[in-house]
N, C-alpha and C positions, 0 to 999 in steps of 0.2 A: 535725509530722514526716510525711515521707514526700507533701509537698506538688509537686504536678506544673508547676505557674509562682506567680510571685511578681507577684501585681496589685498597682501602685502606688494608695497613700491622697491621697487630696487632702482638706487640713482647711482649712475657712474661721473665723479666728478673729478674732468677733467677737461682743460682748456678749449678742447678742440669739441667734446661734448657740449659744453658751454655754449658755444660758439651756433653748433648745430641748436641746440635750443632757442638762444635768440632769434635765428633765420626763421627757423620754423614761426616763432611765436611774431615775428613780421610778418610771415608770411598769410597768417591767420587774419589777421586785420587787416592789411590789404585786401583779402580774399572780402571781410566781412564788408568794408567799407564798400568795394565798388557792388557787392550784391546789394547794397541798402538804397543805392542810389537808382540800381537797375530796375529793379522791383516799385521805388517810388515813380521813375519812367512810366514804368509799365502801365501800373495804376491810373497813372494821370492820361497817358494815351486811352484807355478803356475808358475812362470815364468819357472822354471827347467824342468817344463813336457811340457811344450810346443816347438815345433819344429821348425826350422828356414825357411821359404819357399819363396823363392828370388823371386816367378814365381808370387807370387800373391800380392807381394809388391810394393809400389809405382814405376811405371816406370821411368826412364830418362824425364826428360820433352824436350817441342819440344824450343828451344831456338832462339833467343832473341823476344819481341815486340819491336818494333818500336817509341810506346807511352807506358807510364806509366796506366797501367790501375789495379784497383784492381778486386782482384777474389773475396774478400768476407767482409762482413763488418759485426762485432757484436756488437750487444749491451748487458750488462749484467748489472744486478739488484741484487746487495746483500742486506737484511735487515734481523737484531734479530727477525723481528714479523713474519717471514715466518715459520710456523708452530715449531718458538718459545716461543716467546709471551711476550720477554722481551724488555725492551727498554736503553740497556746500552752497555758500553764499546762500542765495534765495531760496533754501531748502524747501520749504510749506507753506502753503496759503489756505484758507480756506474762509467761504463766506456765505450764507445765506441770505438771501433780500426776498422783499415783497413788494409786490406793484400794482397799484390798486386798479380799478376800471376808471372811468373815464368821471373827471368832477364837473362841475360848473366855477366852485371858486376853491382855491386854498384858504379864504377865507370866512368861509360859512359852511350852512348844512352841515354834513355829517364827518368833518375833518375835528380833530382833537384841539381845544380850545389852545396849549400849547402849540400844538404843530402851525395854528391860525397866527399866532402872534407873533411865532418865526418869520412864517411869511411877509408878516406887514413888517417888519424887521428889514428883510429883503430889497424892498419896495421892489425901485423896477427891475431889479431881474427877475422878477414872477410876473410881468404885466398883465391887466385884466381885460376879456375880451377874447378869450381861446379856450382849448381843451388844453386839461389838467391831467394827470395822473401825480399819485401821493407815492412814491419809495419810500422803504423802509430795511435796514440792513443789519447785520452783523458779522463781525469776522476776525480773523487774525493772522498775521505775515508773521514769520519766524525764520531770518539771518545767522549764521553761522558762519566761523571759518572754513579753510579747508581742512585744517588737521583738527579732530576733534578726539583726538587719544591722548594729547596733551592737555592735562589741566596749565602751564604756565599761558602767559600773556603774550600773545603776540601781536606785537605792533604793526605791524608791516601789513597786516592780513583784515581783512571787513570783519569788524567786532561781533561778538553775539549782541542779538537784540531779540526782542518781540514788539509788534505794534497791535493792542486789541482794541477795538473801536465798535462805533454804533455810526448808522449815520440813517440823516433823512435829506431824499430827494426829491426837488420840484421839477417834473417834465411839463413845457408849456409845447404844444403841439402848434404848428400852422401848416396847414392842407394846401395842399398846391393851388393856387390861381391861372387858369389858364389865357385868360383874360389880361392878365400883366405877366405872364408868362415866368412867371413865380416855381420856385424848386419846394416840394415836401421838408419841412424842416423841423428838425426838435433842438428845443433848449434846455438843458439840465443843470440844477444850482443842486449840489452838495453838499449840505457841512456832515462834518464828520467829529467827531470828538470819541478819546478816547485817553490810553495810557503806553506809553515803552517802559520797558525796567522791569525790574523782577516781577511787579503785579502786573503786568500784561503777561504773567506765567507760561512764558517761550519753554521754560528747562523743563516745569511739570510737563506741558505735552508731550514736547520731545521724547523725554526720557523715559516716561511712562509709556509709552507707543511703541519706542525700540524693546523697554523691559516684555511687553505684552508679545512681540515676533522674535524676542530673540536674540536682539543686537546689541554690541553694545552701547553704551549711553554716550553723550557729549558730554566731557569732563572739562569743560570750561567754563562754565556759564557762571561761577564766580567772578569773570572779568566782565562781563556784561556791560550793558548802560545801564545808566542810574535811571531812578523814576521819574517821570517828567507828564504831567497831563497834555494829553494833544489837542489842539484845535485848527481845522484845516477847511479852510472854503473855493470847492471848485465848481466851475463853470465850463459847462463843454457845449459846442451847436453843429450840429450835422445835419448835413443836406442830402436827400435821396434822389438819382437820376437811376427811369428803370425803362429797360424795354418794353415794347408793347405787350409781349405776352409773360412777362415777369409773373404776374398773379396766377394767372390760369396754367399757362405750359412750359416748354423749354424757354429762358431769357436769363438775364442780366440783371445787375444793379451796382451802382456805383456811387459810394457813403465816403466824401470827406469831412472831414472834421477838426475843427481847432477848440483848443481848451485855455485856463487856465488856471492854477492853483496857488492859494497863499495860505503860508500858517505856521507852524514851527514845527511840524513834524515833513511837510513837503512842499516846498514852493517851486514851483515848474512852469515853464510854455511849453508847448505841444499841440503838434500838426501832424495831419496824417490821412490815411485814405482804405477804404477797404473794397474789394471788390469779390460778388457774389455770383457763383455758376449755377442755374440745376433748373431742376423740378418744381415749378409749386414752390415762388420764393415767398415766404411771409412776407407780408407788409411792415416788418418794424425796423430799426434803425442798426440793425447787423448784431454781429456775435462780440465778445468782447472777451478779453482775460481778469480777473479780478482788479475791478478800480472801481473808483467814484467815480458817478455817472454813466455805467457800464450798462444798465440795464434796460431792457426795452421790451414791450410786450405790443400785439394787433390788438385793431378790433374785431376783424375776423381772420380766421385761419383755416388752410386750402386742409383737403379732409387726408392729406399728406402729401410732403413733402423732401426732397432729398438736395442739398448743393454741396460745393465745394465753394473756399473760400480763400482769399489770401489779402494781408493786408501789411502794412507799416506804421511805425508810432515814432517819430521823432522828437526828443524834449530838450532843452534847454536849460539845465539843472542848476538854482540858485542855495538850496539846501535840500540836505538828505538826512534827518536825525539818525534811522541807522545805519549812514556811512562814518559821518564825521563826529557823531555823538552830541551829547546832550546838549540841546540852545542857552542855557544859564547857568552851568557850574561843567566843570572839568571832568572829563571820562574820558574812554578809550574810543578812539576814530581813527580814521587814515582818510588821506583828502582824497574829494570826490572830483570825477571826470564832470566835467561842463556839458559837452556834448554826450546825448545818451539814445539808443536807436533800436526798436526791437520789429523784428521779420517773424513773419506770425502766418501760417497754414496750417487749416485745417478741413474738415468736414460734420456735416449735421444731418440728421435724418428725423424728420417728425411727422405727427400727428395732427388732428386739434387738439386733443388733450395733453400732448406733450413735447416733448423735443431732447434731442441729446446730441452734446455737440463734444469733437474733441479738437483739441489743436495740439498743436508745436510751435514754440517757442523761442527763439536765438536771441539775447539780450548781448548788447554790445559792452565793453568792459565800463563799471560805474566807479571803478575806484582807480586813484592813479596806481600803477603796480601791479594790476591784477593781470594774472596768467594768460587768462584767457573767457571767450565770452562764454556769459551763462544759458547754457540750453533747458527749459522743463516742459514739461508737459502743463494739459488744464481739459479737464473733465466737466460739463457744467449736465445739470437735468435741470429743467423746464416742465413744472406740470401749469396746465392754464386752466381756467372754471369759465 
């Protein structure tokens, strides 16, 4: 998506070509697999040398507001053409959320009488007795094949899809203990609910985007998925170890995390780790690519700051609606890979009032067949109040 000319492929088919294409396309996944593992390494060693230091870790916050106000709001921007240059599989993302300051309950004061009754809904994944923050989101993922100059069907290839969703998140915060020698930790409960299929309007964006620069459109989206309402409940907790001068000056920080998700649009496990370099590291629980549960805001922020970042996601994949298509009536899918892995660097540069972060992406192959793994970009802005 959002591609600026359309380079013709020239394929020479012949056995020995063949032959060289497979090699190569071995040779890619091996390459990919032993970096995913290196990099997991790496992580896990960093985290080891790094120290635990309570004094420089996010504080207590001052509890309750009165009114519901959010602390920070982002926007993020993911696309394959961000210094990738393709226009397939996991073409677009984009999502907006907000994250309020700090509560006393999800169930009282100034939280929306619905949003309250989620929570007791919940029960104890929300437990009572910490700091709160209320998320709130919006967004859309938008799937394609690779060849999108053919309107026919192709089975072989990741179907079109779109996913457009809303979702509300519970952040329960606990502040390190130094005293029991206790890690900085956040809990995050997700539901998300939403639509895939023509009304999660994947082709209007699309197409309307390409018409708007230029390009031409995706003439397939007649094969699409059908409509299907989503509903998906994820749970992710990460833990913060940071150097002593994390907050203030040059240091470190080291954020693993395990999740998980159930529902009929994603059900997953997933573990992973991120590790943070620089200047003036924020106190919140890392950078993230558009997901549930991604988001994180301080209670205070260094009056600017600058790192680098690199991290890993490995999932466990038990369904993927837009790989394998729709959960209760017949559509177009192709089966999905089990094991699924993404290698993720980037860098951020902020303020108090804001932050802008970019990464890079390497998504290891999600469907059985697929060529090769998917690279994209992700843009997120941060403004904080």
């Amino acid at each position: 998506m959002g591609a600026l000319s359309l380079l013709p492929r020239v394929f020479f088919f012949s056995p020995a070509n063949a032959r060289q294409r497979n090699v190569r396309a071995h040779l890619r996944r091996v390459f990919y697999h032993r970096s995913l593992v290196s990099l997991a390494l790496l992580l896990l060693a960093t985290g080891a040398c790094l120290n635990v230091r309570a004094a420089v870790d996010q504080p207590a916050p001052n509890l309750p507001a009165e009114r519901l106000e959010f602390g920070s709001v982002t926007i993020y921007s993911e696309n394959d053409k961000y210094f990738a240059g393709t226009d397939e599989h996991y073409t677009n993302g984009f999502k907006v959320s907000f994250l309020s300051t700090d509560l006393a309950s999800f169930t009282g004061g100034p939280v929306p009488l619905s949003v309250q009754r989620l929570a007791r809904t919940l029960g104890t994944l929300v437990p009572p007795g910490h700091a709160y923050k209320l998320g709130l989101s919006l967004g859309q993922n938008i799937y394609t094949p690779v060849n999108t100059a053919t309107a026919a069907y192709q089975p072989n290839d990741r179907p079109y899809a779109a996913w457009l969703y809303a979702g509300v998140a519970f952040q329960v915060y606990a502040p390190p203990q130094p005293s029991a020698r206790s890690l900085a930790r956040l809990d995050a409960v997700e539901v998300t609910f939403g639509l895939v299929g023509p009304g999660a309007l994947g082709k209007q964006v699309q197409n309307n985007f390409h018409h708007l620069i230029d390009v031409a459109p995706a003439n397939g989206w007649s094969n699409q998925i059908h409509n299907e309402l989503g509903l998906n409940l994820v749970f992710d907790r990460t833990y913060r170890i940071a150097t002593q001068n994390a907050r203030d000056g040059f240091g470190a920080d080291f954020l693993p995390h395990v999740g998980i998700s159930l529902g009929n649009i994603f059900t997953y496990a997933n573990a992973g780790a991120q590790v943070r370099v620089g200047w003036r590291l924020p106190a919140d629980f890392g950078t993230n690519l558009i997901r549930a549960t991604g988001d994180s805001n301080s209670v205070r922020r260094p009056p600017w700051s600058v790192f680098g970042f690199g991290a890993v996601d490995g999932r466990v994949v038990a369904h993927d609606v837009t790989i394998e298509g729709n959960t209760f009536r017949s559509s177009a899918g192709v089966k999905r890979e089990t094991w699924v892995g993404d290698l993720i660097g980037g860098i951020a540069v902020g303020t108090q009032r804001w932050q802008i972060t970019y990464a890079q992406a390497v998504r290891s192959d999600e469907f059985k067949g697929q060529p090769k793994a998917a690279v994209f970009g992700s843009i997120s802005i941060t403004f904080f109040y």
